[in-house]
Steps between C-alpha positions, in 0.01 A plus 500: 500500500743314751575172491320461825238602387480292183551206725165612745325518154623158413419371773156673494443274192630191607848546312743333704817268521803496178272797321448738783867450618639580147425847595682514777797430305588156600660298209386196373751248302384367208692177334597524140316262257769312295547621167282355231756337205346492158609251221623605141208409243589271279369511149435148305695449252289425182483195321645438139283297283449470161197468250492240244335608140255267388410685135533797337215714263582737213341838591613826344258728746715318835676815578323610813346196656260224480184385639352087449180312568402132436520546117689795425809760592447848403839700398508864629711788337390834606177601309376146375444156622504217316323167555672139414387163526696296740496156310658650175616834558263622224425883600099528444427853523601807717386839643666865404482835626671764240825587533565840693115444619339490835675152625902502428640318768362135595718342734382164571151302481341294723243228375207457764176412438446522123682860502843585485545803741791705392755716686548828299679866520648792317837388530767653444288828521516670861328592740403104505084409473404145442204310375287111525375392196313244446431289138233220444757214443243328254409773257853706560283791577556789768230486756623737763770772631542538898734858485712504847646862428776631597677297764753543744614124504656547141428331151213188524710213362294159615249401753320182639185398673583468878147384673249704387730793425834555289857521554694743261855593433606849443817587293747810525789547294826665513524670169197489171208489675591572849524804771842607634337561842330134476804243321401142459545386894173627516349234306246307758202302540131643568215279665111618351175373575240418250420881412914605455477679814867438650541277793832424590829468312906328531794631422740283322794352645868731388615099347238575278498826420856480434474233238218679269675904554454658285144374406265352735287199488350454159300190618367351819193268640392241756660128496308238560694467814396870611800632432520786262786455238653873292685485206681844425604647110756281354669305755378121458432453851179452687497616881265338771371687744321435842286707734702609847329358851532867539629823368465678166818339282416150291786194563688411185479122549627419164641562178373263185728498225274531182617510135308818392611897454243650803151628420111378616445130519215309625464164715290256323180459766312226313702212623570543874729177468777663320685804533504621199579872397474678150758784438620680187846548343499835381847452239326205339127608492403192655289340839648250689384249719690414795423225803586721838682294788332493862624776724543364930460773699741452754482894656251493790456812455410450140059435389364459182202725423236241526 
């Protein structure tokens, strides 16, 4: 086809003006937009606090982590939990499986609701599988097992309510326990709703991964500020962590020196006036209680969770 003839059929359809002349050749000149200069992020720099300890409990069985209630903190090591009374440290029963049995692994315990809901898995077997269970906190009985299989997002190590679903962290480790093609930068955060079917997830923030390698988190839940606050394995520092306005990376917004050796801890939820958290010292075989210092989020990028 010509371009005279292109032009009748234009014109035929009502094509006229800049667009029909384009085909004649004629040039049109177009200005150049200015260029578009991005800024350098800026990441906060966290805060440095420090807990105070307000008392310290003699329990053998605080090797893994701890769980509390009103009354009584509940010492975790592995394959048994055992129950204490909070007034004077007098241990008042406890629940077992057999060693080498069906649960090997408990991680940390959360106290909710008359039950203490347990993160457990087969470490330092491979591939990694992980477990819930759940034990009557009354009668120090197991009540029920909720078996998440094999999973992708590593070893189950802790998890909180979030609304009416859960958050969890997921460890991976460079050496025992770990994959070579999966070392412990892996280690994240997965979101669940009410039936463990996964939502969403985080990854955590290189400041942070740095300081637990080459473990993960060991402990993590919900402040009452909405912030969620990670301990790793042995370093006695507690890391606060905030929810980005956007993107899939939580902000390290502080650091909270803490006088324990790592491991599961729990914040004491029955007085919303303090901040009050209960962690273990795994040399000493003991539970300490600490009072945690406000945390100002001063990123505005930074959100807590709820």
């Amino acid at each position: 086809m010509t371009i005279v003839a292109l032009r009748h059929g234009l014109a035929v359809l009502g094509v006229t003006g800049a667009f029909a002349g384009d085909f004649s050749g004629q040039a049109h000149a177009q200005t150049m937009p200015p260029r578009i200069e991005l800024q350098a992020y800026e990441a906060t720099v966290p805060q440095r606090l420090v807990a105070q300890r307000e008392r310290e409990y003699v329990a053998p069985e605080a090797r893994q982590g701890v769980a509390v209630d009103e009354r009584h903190f509940y010492a975790v090591v592995n394959s048994l939990v055992a129950k204490y009374e909070r007034a004077t440290g007098e241990r008042l029963g406890y629940w077992s499986s057999p060693r080498g049995g069906l649960i090997r692994h408990i991680n940390s315990c959360l106290s909710d609701q008359g039950k203490l809901w347990c993160a457990n898995s087969n470490f330092p077997e491979t591939p990694m599988a992980s477990s819930v269970e759940v034990i009557d906190s009354r009668t120090m009985s197991h009540v029920a097992s909720h078996s998440l299989g094999l999973t992708e997002e590593g070893s189950l190590t802790f998890f909180d309510r979030l609304g009416e679903g859960w958050m969890a962290g997921f460890a991976h480790y460079d050496g025992e326990g770990g994959h070579t093609f999966k070392p412990a930068r892996f280690s994240g955060i997965a979101l669940y709703d009410g039936l463990w079917r996964r939502t969403g997830g985080y990854a955590l923030p290189a400041t942070v991964l740095e300081r637990m390698a080459p473990h993960a988190a060991s402990g993590g839940a919900f402040g009452p500020d909405g912030l969620l606050y990670l301990m790793g394995h042995d370093l006695p520092e507690l890391y606060v962590l905030a929810k980005p306005s956007m993107g899939p990376v939580l902000i390290h917004v502080a650091t909270i020196e803490m006088d324990v050796a790592g491991q599961a801890f729990s914040w004491d939820k029955t007085d919303r006036a303090t901040r009050r958290i209960f962690a273990i010292n795994r040399p000493t075989g003991s539970v300490r209680v600490f009072s945690i210092p406000e945390v100002i989020l001063s990123d505005r990028d930074a959100r807590p969770f709820f």
